[in-house]
N, C-alpha and C positions, 0 to 999 in steps of 0.2 A: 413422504412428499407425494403430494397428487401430479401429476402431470396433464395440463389443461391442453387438448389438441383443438383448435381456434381456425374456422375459415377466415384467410387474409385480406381483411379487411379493414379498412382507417382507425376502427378503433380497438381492434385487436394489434394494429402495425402501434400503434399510441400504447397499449396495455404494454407491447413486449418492449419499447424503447424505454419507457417507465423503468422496467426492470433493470435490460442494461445499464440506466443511468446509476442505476441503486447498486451495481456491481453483482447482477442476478445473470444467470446465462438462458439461453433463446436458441430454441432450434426453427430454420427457416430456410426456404430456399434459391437457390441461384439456377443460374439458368445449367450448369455444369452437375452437381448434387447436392443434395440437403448440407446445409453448414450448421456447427453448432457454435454461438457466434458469444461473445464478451468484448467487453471496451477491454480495447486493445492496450491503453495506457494506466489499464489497473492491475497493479501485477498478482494482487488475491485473485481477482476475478481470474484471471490467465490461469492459474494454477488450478481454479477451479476448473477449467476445461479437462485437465490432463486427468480430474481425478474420476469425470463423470464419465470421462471414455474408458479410461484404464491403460490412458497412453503414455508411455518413456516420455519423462522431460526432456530427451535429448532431440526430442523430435519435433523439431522448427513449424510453426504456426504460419499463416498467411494471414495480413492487415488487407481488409477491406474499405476499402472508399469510394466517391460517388465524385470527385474533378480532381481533375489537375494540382490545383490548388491546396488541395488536401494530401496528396502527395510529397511536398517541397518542405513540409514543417520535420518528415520521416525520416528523406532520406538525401542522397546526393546521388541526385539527377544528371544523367549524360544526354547525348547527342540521341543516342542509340533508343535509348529509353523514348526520346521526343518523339523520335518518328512510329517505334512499336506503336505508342497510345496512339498519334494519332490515326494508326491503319488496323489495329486492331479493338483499342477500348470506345466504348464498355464491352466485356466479350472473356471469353474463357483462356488469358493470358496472366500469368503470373511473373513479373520481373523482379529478379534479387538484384540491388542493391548496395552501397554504403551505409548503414544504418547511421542516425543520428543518436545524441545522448535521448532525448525524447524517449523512445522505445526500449520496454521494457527487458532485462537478457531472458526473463522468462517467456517472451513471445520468441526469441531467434534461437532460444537454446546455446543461449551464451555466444553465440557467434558474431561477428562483426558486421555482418549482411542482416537483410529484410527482407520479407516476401512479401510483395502488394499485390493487388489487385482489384480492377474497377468492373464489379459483377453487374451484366445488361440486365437481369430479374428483376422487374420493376418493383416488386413483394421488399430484394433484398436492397435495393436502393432506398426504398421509403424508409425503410427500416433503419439505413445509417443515418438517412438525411433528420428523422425524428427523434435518432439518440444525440444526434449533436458531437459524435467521437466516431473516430475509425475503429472498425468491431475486428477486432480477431477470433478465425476459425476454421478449426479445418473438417472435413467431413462429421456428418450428423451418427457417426455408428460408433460401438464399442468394439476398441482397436484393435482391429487383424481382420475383421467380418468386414463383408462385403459393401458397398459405400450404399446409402439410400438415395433412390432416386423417385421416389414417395412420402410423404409426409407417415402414412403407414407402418413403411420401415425404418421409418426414423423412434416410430413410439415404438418399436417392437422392441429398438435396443434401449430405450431410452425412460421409455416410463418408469416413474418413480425416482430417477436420478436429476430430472433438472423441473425447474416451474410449468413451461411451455413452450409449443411446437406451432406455430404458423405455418397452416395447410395451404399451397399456394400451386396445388397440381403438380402434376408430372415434370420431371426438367427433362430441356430440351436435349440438351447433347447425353448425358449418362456417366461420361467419366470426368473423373477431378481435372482441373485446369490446366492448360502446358503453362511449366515451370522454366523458364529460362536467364539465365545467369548472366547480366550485365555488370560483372565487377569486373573481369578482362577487355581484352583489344578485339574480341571477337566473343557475338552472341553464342553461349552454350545451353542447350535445353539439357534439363537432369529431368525431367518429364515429359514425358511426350501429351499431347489433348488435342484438343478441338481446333487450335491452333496449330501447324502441321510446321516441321524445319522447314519444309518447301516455302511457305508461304513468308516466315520470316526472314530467309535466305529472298527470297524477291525483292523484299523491302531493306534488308539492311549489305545483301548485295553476297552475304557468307553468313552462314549459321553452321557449327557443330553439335554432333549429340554425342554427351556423355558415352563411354563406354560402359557406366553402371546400369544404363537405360534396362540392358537385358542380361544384368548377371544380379547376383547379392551383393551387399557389402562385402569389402575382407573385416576380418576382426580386428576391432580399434577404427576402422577405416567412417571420416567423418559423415553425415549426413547434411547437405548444407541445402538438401529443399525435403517438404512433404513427402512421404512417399517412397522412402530409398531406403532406412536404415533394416528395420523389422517386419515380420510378415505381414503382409496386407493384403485383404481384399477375399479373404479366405471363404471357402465352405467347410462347414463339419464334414464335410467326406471329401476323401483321398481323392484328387485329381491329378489329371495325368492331359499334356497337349501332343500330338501327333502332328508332325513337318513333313509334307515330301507331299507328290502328285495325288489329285484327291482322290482316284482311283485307289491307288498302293493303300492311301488313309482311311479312308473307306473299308477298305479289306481288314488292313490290320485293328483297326475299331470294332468291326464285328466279330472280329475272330477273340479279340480281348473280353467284348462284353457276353458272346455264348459263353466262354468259361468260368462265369460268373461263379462264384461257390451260391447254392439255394439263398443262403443268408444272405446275403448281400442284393440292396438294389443299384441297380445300374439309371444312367442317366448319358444320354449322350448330344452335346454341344456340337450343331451342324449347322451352316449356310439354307437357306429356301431352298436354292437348287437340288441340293445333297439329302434333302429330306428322307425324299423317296427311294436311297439307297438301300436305307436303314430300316427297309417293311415294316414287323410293326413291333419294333423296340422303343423303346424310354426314350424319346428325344425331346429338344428344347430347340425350336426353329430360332436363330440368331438375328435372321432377316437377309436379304437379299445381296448387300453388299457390307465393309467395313463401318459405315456411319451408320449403318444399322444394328450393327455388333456392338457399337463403343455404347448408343443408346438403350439395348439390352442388355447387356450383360452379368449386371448387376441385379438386376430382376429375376431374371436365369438364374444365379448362385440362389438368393434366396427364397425363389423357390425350392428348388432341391434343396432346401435345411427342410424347409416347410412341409416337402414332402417323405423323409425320413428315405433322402436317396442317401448310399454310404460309399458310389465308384462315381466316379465324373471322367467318364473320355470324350476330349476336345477335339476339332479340328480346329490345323490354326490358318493365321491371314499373312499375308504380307508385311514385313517388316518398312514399308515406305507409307508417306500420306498420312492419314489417322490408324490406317493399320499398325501403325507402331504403338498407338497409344493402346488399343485395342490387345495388343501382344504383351504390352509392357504389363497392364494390370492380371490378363489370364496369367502370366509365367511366373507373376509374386502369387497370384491366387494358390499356385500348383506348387509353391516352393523351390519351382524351375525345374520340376519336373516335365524333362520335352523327352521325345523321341521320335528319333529319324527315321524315317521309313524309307 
């Protein structure tokens, strides 16, 4: 199969919903990262996602839509829900759910919940509005690599496994969406994003996070959003994140990366400010603060694939704000490999 990469445009948004209609799959993007996207209510097509990425069927999908209204035929809508959409969609929020018979168990991974989502990317809105179904999909990469935040990187994992790729620039924010669980009495995010517990807590007055946010699964232990069960978000080389005062981090970074064996290239993941600690070793500037980190950071990974680096030492961020989401993807990146300084 050729893999057609297509600037997004009306009749390339026309060519790819074509497809989806035909039960074909469409890589394109949102304002969060490249989605690899199927009508959501065909359960071949669904299946075909999991086989182009190489991703565990147990591992729950999100349904994309463009209103409200599109919403209501899915699932079973709350209070909590009302108010989310109206303060955060269209925008990088994910709410699970009641699922309806409607959806497929191959999109939820058998589970009784739904993930939706109403993506602001105007590219990925035309796109559902001209297939006429709500598209399921979760990241444009082949599973455990790093998410795309490039039309680029999306051909890079991707050519030759699906039709086409709608190039529609750079996304804005960089990590996958916050995931938040609307089946209890109280909002729970199982992912952290662009949408921050603070901000939901504002609005629904109480938000918790998961405690899986920054550990692994336990064995057997379920996955009930994107993003939780198996490794994600990986580089081919061993990474490793560093906690404590950026002084102490700093020290013990350099001290890790001179001991480098000859063989081995180093790369080291650092803040603007912190740059210049690092004189003139392998670094990867993150940018200035956290919302610069979540929007790099996946660009960062893959370059170090790109550049045949095989050690990654991290600094890390704050576990509050988007720094969480920020933390949450580096520590699956690294396997959880942290250390305290």
């Amino acid at each position: 199969m050729k893999t057609q990469l297509l600037p997004a445009d009306e009749h390339s948004i026309a060519q790819a919903a074509a497809l989806i209609r035909a039960g074909g799959l469409v890589g394109f993007p949102t304002e969060t990262v490249y989605g690899l996207g199927a009508d959501a209510l065909n359960p071949r097509a669904v299946l075909d996602i999991f086989a182009a990425k190489g991703r565990p069927a147990d591992n729950p999908l999100i349904v994309h839509i463009t209103q409200w209204a599109e919403l209501e035929p899915l699932c079973q809508a709350n209070e909590m829900a009302r108010k989310l959409a109206d303060a955060f969609w269209p925008g990088p929020l994910t709410m699970i759910l009641p699922k309806k018979e409607i959806v497929p168990p191959e999109v939820t991974a058998g589970l009784d919940s739904v993930a939706i989502r109403m993506p602001s990317h105007p590219v990925a809105r035309a796109l559902i509005r001209e297939s006429g179904c709500p598209i399921a999909a979760p990241s444009g990469n082949r599973s455990g690599r790093p998410s795309p935040t490039l039309a680029a990187h999306m051909m890079d994992d991707m050519a030759g496994r699906i039709p086409m790729i709608l190039d529609g620039g750079p996304c804005d924010v960089g990590v996958e969406s916050t995931v938040v669980s609307l089946t209890g009495d109280t909002a729970l995010v199982l992912r952290p994003g662009g949408v921050t517990p603070e901000m939901i807590a504002a609005v629904l007055g109480e938000c918790q996070v998961a405690d899986s946010v920054m550990r692994p699964l336990k064995e057997g232990e379920a996955a009930p959003s994107p993003g939780m069960k198996h490794k994600h978000y990986a580089p081919k080389a061993r990474m490793t994140l560093y906690e404590g005062s950026p002084e102490a981090v700093s020290a013990r970074i350099i001290a890790e990366y001179d001991a480098l064996p000859a063989a081995e290239k180093g790369l080291i993941l650092a803040a603007s400010g912190h740059i210049a600690l690092y004189g003139q070793r392998n670094t990867a500037d993150l940018g200035p603060d956290e919302w610069a980190a979540a929007h790099n950071i996946f660009a960062a990974l893959r370059q170090a694939d790109a550049d045949g680096v095989t050690r990654v030492l991290s600094e890390s961020y704050p576990e509050s704000g988007v720094g969480l989401a920020v933390m949450n993807r580096m520590a699956r990146a690294a396997g959880f490999d942290l250390v305290q300084v």
